[in-house]
N, CA, C and O atoms as CSV, one atom per row, in Angstrom:
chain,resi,resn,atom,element,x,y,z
A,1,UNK,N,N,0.830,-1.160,0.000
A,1,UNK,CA,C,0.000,0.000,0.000
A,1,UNK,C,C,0.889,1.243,0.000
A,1,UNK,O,O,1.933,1.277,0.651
A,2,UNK,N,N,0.379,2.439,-0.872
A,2,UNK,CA,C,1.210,3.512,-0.998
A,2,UNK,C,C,0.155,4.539,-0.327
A,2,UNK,O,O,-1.066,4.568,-0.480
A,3,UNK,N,N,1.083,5.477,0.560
A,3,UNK,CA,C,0.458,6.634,1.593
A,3,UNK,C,C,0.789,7.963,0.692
A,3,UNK,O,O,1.894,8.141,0.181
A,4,UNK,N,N,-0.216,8.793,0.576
A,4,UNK,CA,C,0.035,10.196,-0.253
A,4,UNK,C,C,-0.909,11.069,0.883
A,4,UNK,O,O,-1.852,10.847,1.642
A,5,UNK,N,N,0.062,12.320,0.453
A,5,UNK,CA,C,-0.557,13.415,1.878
A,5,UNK,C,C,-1.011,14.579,0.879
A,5,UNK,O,O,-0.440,14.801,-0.189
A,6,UNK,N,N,-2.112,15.294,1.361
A,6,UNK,CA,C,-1.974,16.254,0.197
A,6,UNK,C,C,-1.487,17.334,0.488
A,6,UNK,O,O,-2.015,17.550,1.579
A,7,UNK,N,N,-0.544,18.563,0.179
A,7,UNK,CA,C,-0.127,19.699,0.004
A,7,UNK,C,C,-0.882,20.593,0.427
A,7,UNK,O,O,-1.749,20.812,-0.420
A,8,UNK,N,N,-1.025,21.408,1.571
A,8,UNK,CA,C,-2.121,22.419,1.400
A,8,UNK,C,C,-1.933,24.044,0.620
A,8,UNK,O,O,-1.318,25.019,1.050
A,9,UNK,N,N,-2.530,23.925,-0.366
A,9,UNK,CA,C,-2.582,25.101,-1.696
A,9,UNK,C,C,-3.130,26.696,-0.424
A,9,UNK,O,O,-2.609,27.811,-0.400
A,10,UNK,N,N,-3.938,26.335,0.181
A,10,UNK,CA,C,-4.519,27.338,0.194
A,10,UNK,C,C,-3.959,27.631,2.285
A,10,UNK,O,O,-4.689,28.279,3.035
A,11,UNK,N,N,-2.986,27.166,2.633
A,11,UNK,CA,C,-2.799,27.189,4.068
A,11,UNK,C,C,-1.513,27.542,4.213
A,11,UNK,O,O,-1.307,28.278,5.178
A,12,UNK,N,N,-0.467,27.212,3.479
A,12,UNK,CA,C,0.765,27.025,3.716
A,12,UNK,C,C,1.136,28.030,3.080
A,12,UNK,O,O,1.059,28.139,1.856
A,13,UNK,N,N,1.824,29.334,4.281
A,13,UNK,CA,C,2.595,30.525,3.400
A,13,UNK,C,C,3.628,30.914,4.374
A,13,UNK,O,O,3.777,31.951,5.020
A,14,UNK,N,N,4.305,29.815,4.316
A,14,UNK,CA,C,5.791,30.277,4.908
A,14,UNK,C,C,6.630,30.346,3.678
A,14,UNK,O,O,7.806,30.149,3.987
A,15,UNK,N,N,6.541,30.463,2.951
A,15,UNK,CA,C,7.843,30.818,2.012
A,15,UNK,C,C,8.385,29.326,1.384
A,15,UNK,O,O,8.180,28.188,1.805
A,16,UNK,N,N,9.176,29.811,0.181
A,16,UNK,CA,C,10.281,28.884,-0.223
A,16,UNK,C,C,10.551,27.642,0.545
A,16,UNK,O,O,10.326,26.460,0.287
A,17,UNK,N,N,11.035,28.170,1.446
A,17,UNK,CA,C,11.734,27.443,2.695
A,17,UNK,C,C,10.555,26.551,3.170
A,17,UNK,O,O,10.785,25.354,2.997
A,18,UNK,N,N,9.580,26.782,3.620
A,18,UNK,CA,C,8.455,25.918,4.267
A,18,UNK,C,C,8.396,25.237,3.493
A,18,UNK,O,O,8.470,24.035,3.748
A,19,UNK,N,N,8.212,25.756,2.018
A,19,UNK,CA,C,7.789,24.368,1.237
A,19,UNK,C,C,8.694,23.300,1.151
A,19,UNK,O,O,8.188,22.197,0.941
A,20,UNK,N,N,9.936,23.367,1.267
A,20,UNK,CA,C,10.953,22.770,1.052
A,20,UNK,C,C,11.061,22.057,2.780
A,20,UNK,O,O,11.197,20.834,2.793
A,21,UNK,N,N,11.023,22.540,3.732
A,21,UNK,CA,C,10.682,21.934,5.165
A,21,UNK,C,C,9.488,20.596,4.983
A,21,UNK,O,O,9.556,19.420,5.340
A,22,UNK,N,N,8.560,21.257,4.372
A,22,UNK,CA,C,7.304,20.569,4.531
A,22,UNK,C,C,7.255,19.196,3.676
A,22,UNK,O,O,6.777,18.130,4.063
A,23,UNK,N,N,7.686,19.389,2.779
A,23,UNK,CA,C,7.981,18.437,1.796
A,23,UNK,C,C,8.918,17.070,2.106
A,23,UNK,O,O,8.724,15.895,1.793
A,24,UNK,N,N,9.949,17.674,2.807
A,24,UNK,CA,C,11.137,16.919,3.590
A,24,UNK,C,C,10.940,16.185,4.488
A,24,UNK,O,O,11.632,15.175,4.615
A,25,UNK,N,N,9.778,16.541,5.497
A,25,UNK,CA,C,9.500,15.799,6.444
A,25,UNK,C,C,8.311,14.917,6.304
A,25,UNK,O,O,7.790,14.114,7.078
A,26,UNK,N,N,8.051,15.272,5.175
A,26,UNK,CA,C,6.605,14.182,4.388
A,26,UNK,C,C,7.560,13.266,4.329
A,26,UNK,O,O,7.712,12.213,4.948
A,27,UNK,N,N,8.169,13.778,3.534
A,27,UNK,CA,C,8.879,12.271,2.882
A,27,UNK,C,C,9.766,11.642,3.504
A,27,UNK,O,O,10.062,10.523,3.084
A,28,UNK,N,N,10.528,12.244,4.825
A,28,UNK,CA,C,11.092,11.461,6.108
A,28,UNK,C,C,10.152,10.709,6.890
A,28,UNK,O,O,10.647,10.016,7.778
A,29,UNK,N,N,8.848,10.691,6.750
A,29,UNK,CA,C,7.755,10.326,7.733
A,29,UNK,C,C,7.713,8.931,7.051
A,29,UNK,O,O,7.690,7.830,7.601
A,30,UNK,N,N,7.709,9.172,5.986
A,30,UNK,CA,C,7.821,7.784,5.111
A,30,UNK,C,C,6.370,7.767,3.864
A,30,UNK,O,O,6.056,6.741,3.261
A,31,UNK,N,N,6.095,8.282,3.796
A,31,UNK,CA,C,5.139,8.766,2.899
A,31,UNK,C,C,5.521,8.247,1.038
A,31,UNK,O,O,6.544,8.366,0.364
A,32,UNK,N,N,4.591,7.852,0.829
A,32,UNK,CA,C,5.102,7.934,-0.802
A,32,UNK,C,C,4.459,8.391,-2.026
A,32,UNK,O,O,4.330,7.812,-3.105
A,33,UNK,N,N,4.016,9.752,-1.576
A,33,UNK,CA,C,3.575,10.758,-2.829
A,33,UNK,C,C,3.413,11.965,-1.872
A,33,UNK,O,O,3.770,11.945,-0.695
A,34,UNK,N,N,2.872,12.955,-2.459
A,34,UNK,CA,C,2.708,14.327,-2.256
A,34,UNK,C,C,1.936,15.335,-3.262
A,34,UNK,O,O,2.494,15.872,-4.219
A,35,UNK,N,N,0.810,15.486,-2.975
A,35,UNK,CA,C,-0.099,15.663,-3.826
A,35,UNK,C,C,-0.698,16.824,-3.835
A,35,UNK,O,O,-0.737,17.201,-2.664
A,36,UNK,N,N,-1.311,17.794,-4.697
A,36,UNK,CA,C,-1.169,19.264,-4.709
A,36,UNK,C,C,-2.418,19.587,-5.571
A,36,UNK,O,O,-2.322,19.495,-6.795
A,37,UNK,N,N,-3.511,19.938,-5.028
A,37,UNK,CA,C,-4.831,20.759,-5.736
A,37,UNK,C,C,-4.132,21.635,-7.116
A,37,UNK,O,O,-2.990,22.044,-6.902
A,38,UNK,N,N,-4.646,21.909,-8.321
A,38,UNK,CA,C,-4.205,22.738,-9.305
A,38,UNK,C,C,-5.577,23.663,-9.399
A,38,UNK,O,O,-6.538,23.412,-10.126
A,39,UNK,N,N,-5.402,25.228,-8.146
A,39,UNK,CA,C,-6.558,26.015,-8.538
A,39,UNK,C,C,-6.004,27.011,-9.108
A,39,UNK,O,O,-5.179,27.807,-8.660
A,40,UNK,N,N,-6.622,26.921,-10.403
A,40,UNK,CA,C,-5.895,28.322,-11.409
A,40,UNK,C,C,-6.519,29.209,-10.699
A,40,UNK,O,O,-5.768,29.808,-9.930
A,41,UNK,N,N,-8.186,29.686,-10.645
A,41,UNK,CA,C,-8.810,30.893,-9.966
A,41,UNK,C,C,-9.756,30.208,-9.247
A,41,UNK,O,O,-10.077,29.021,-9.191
A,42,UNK,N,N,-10.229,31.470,-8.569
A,42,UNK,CA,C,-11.270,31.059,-7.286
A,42,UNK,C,C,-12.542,31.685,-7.852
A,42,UNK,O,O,-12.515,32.626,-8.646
A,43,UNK,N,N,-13.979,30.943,-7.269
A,43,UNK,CA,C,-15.296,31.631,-8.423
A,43,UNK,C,C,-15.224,33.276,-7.762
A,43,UNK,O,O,-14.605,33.613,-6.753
A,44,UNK,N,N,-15.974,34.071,-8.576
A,44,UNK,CA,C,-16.636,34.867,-7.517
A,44,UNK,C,C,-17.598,35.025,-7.490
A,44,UNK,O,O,-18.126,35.024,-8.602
A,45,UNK,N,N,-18.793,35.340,-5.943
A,45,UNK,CA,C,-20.246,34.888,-6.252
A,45,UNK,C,C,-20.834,36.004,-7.140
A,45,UNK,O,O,-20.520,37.176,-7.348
A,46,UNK,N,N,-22.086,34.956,-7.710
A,46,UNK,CA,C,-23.081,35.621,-8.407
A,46,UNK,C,C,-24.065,35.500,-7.977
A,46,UNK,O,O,-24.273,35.156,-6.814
A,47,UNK,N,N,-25.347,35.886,-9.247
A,47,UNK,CA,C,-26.672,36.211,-8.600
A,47,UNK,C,C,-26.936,34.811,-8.667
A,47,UNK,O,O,-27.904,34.747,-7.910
A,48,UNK,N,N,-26.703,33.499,-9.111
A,48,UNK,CA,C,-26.628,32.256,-9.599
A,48,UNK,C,C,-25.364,31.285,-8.977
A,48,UNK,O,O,-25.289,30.099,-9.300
A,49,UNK,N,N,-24.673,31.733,-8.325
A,49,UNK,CA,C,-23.631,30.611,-7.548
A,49,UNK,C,C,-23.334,31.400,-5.971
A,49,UNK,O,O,-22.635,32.410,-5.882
A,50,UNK,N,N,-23.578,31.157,-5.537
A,50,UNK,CA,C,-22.955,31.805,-3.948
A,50,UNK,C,C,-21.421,31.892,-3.794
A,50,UNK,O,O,-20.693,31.706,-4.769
A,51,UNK,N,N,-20.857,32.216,-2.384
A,51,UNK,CA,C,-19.461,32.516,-2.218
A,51,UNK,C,C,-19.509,31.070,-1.675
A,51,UNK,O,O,-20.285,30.409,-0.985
A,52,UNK,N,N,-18.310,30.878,-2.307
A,52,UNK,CA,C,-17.457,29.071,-2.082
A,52,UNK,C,C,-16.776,29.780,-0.669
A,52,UNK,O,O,-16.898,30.846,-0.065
A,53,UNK,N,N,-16.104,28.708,-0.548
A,53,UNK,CA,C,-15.214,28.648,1.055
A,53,UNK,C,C,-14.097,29.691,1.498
A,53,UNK,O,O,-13.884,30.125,2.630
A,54,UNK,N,N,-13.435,29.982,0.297
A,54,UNK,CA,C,-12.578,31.029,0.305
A,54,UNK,C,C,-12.427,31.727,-0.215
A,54,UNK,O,O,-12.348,31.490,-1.420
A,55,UNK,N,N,-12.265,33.124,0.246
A,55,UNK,CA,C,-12.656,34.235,-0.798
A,55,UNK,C,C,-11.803,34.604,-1.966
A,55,UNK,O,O,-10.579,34.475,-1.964
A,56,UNK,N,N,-12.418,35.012,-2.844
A,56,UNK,CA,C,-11.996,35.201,-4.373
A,56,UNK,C,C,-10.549,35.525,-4.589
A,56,UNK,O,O,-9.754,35.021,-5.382
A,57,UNK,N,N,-10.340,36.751,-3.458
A,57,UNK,CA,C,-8.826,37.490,-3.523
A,57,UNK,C,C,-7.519,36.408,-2.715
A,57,UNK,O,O,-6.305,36.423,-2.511
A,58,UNK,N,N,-8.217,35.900,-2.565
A,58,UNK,CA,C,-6.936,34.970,-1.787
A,58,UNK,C,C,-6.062,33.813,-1.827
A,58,UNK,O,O,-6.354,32.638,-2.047
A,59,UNK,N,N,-4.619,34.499,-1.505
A,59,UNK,CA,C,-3.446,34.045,-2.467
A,59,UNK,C,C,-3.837,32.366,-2.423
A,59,UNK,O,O,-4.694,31.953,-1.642
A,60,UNK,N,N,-3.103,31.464,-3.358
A,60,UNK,CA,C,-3.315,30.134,-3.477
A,60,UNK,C,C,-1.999,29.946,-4.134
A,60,UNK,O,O,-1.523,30.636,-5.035
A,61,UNK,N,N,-1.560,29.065,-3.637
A,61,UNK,CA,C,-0.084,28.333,-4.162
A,61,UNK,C,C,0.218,27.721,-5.553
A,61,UNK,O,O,-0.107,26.534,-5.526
A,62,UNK,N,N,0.635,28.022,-6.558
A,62,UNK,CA,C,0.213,27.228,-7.594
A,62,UNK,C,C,1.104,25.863,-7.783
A,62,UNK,O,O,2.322,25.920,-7.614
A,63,UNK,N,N,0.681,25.063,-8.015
A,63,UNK,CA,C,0.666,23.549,-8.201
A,63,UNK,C,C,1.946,23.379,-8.753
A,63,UNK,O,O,2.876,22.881,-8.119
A,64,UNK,N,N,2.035,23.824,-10.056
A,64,UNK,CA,C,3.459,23.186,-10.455
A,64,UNK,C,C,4.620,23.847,-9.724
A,64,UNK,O,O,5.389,23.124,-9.091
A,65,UNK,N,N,4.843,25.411,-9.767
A,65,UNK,CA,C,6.015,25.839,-9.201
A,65,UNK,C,C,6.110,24.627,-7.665
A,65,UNK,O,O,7.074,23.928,-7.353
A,66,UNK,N,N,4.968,24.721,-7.065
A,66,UNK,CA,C,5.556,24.282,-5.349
A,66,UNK,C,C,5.552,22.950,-5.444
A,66,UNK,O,O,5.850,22.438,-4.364
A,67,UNK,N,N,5.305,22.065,-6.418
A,67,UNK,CA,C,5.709,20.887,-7.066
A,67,UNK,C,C,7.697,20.664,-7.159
A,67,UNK,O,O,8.766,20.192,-6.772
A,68,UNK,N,N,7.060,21.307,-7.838
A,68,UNK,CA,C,9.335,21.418,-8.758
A,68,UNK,C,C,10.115,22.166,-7.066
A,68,UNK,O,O,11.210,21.858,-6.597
A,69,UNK,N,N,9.440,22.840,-6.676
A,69,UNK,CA,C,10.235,23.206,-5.654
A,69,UNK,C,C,10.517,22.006,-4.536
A,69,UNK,O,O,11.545,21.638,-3.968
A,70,UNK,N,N,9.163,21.576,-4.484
A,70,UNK,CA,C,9.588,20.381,-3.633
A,70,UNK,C,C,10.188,18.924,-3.885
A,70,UNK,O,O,10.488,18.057,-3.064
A,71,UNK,N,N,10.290,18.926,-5.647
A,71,UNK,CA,C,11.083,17.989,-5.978
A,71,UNK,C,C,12.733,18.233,-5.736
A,71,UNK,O,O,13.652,17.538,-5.304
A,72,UNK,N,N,12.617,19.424,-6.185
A,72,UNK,CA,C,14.354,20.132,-5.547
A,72,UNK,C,C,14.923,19.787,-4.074
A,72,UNK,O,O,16.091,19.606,-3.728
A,73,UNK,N,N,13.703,19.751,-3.298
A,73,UNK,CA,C,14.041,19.004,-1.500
A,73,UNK,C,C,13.861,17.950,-1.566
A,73,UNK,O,O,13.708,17.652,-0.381
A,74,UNK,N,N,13.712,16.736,-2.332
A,74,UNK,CA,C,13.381,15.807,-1.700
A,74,UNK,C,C,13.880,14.384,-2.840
A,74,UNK,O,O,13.543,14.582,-4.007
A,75,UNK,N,N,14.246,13.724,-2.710
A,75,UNK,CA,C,14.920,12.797,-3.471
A,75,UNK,C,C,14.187,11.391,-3.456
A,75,UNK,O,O,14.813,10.486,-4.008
A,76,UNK,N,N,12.945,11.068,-2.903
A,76,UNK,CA,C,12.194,9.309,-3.051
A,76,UNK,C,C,10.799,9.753,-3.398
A,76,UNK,O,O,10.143,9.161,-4.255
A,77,UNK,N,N,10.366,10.739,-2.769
A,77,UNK,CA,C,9.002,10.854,-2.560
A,77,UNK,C,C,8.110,11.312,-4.318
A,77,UNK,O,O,8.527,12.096,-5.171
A,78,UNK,N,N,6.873,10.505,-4.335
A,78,UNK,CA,C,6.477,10.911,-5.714
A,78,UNK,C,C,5.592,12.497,-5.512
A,78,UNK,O,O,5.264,12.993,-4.434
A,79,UNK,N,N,5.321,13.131,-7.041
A,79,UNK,CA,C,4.908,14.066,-6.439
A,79,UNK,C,C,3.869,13.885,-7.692
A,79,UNK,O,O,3.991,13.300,-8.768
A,80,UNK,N,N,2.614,14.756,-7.008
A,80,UNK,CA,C,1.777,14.693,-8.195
A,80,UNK,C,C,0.505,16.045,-8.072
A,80,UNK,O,O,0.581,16.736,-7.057
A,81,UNK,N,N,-0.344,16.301,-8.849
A,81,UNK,CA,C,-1.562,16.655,-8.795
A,81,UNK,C,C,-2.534,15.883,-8.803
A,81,UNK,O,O,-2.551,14.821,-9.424
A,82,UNK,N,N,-3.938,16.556,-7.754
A,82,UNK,CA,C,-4.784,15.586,-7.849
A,82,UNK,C,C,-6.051,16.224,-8.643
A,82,UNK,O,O,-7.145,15.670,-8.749
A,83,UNK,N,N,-5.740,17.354,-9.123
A,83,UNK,CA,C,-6.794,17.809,-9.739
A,83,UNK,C,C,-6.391,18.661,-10.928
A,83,UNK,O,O,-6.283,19.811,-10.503
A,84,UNK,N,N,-6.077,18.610,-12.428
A,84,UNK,CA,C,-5.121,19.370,-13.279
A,84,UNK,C,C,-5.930,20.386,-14.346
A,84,UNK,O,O,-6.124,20.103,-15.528
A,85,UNK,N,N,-6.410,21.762,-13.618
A,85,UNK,CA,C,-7.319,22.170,-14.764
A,85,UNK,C,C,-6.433,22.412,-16.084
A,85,UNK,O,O,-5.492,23.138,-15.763
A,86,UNK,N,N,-6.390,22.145,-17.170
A,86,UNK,CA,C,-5.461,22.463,-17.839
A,86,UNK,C,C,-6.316,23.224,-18.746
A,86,UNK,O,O,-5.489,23.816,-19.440
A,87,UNK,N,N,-7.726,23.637,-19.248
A,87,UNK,CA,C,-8.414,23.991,-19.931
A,87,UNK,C,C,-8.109,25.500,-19.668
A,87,UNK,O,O,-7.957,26.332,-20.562
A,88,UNK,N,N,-8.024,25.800,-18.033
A,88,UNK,CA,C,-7.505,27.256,-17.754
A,88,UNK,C,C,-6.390,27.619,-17.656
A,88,UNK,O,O,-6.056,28.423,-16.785
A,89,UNK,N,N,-5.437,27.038,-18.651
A,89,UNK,CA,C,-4.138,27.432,-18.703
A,89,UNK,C,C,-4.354,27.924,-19.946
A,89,UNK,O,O,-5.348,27.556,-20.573
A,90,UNK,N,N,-3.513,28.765,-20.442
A,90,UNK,CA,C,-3.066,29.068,-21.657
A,90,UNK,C,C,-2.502,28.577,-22.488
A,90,UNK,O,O,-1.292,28.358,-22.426
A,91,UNK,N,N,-3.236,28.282,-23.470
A,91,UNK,CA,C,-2.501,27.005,-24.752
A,91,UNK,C,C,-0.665,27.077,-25.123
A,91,UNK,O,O,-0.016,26.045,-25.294
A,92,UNK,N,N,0.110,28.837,-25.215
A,92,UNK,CA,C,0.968,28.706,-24.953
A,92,UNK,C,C,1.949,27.994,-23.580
A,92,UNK,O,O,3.171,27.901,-23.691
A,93,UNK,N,N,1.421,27.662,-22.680
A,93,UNK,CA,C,1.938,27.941,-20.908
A,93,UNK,C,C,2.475,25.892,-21.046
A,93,UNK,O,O,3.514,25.273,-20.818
A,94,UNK,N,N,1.045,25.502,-21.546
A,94,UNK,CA,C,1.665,23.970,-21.582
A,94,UNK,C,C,2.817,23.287,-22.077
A,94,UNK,O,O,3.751,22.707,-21.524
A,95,UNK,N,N,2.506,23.510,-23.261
A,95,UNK,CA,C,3.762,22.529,-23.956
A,95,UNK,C,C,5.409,23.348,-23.726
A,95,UNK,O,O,6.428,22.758,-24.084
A,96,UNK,N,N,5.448,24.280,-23.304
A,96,UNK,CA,C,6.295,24.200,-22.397
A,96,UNK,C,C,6.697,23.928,-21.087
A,96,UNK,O,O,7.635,24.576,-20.623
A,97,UNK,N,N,6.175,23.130,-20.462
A,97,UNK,CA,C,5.942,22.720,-19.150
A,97,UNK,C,C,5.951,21.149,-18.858
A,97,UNK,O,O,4.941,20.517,-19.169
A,98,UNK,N,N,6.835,20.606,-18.385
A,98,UNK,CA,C,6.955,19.263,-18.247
A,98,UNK,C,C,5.673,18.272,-17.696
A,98,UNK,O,O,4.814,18.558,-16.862
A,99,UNK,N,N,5.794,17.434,-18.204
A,99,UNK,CA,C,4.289,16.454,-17.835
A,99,UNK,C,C,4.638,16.495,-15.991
A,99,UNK,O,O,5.717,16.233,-15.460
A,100,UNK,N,N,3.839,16.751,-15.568
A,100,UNK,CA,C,3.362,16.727,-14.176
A,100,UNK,C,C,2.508,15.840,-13.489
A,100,UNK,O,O,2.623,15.594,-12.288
A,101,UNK,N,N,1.693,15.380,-14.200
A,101,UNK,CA,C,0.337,14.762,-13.336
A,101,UNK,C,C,1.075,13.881,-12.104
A,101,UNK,O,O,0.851,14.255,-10.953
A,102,UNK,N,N,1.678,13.082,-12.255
A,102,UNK,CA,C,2.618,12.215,-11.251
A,102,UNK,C,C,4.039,12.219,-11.510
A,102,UNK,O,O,4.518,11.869,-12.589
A,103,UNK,N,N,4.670,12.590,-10.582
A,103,UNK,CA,C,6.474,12.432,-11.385
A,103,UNK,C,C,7.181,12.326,-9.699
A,103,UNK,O,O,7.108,13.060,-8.714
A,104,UNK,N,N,7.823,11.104,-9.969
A,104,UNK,CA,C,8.830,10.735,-8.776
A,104,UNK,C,C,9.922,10.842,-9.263
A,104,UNK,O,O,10.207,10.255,-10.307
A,105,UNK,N,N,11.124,11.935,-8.350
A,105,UNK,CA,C,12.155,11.986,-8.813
A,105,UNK,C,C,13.145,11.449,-8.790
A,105,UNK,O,O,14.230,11.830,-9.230
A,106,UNK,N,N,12.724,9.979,-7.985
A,106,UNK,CA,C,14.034,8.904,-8.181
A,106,UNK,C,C,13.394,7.834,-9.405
A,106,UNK,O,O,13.921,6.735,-9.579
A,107,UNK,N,N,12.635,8.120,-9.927
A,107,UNK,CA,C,11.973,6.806,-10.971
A,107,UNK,C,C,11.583,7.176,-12.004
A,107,UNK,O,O,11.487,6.442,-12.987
A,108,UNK,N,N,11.220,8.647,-11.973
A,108,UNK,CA,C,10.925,9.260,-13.463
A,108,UNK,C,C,9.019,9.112,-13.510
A,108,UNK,O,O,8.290,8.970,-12.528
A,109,UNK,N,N,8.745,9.171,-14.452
A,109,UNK,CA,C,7.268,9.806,-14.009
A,109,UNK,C,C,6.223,8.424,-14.593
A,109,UNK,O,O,6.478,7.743,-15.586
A,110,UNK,N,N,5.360,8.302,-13.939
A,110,UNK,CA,C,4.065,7.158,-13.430
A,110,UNK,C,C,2.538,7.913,-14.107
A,110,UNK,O,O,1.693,8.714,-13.705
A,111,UNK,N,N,2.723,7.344,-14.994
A,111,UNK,CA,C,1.060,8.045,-15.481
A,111,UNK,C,C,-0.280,6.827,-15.353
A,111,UNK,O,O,-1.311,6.882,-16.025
A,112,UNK,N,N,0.022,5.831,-14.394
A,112,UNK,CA,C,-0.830,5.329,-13.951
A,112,UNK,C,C,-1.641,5.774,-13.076
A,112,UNK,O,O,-2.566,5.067,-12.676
């Protein structure tokens, strides 16, 4: 059985450094993935959707940078997204951007 923790996007704002702390001790705990929400934007309410959980203006971590950052700390642990809007990316932004969905950086990347 494989244990994955998820990343919190919308909690964690210590900096660089935290992420790189946080990541480290996932994967010292013994953990084997690390997994990261991909929220491009947050709604904002209308006369037709109400206010979601967190408000519109507020910062959110984005997925790939604190991905790659935490592959830079950490040498067993897999890393992945568990949710990849890619429709709200910009058609330029992708294909320059390495496949992500799952990628362990001692094994190379798992698209199972």
């Amino acid at each position: 059985m494989k244990l994955a923790v998820e990343f919190p996007s919308v909690a964690y704002r210590e900096g660089p450094e935290g992420i790189a702390r946080l990541a480290r001790a996932i994967e010292d705990l013994g953990f084997d993935q690390l997994d990261m929400f991909d929220h491009v934007v947050m709604g904002f309410p209308t006369a037709d959707r109400p206010a979601g959980p967190y408000p519109p203006q507020m910062p959110i971590l984005e997925a790939f940078m604190v991905l790659a950052y935490a592959a830079a700390a950490t040498s067993r642990i897999g890393l992945g997204t568990e949710v990849l809007v890619l429709p709200q990316r910009p058609r330029c932004w992708w294909p320059n951007r390495p496949p992500l969905w799952t990628f362990s950086p001692a094994d190379g990347s798992d698209w199972g």
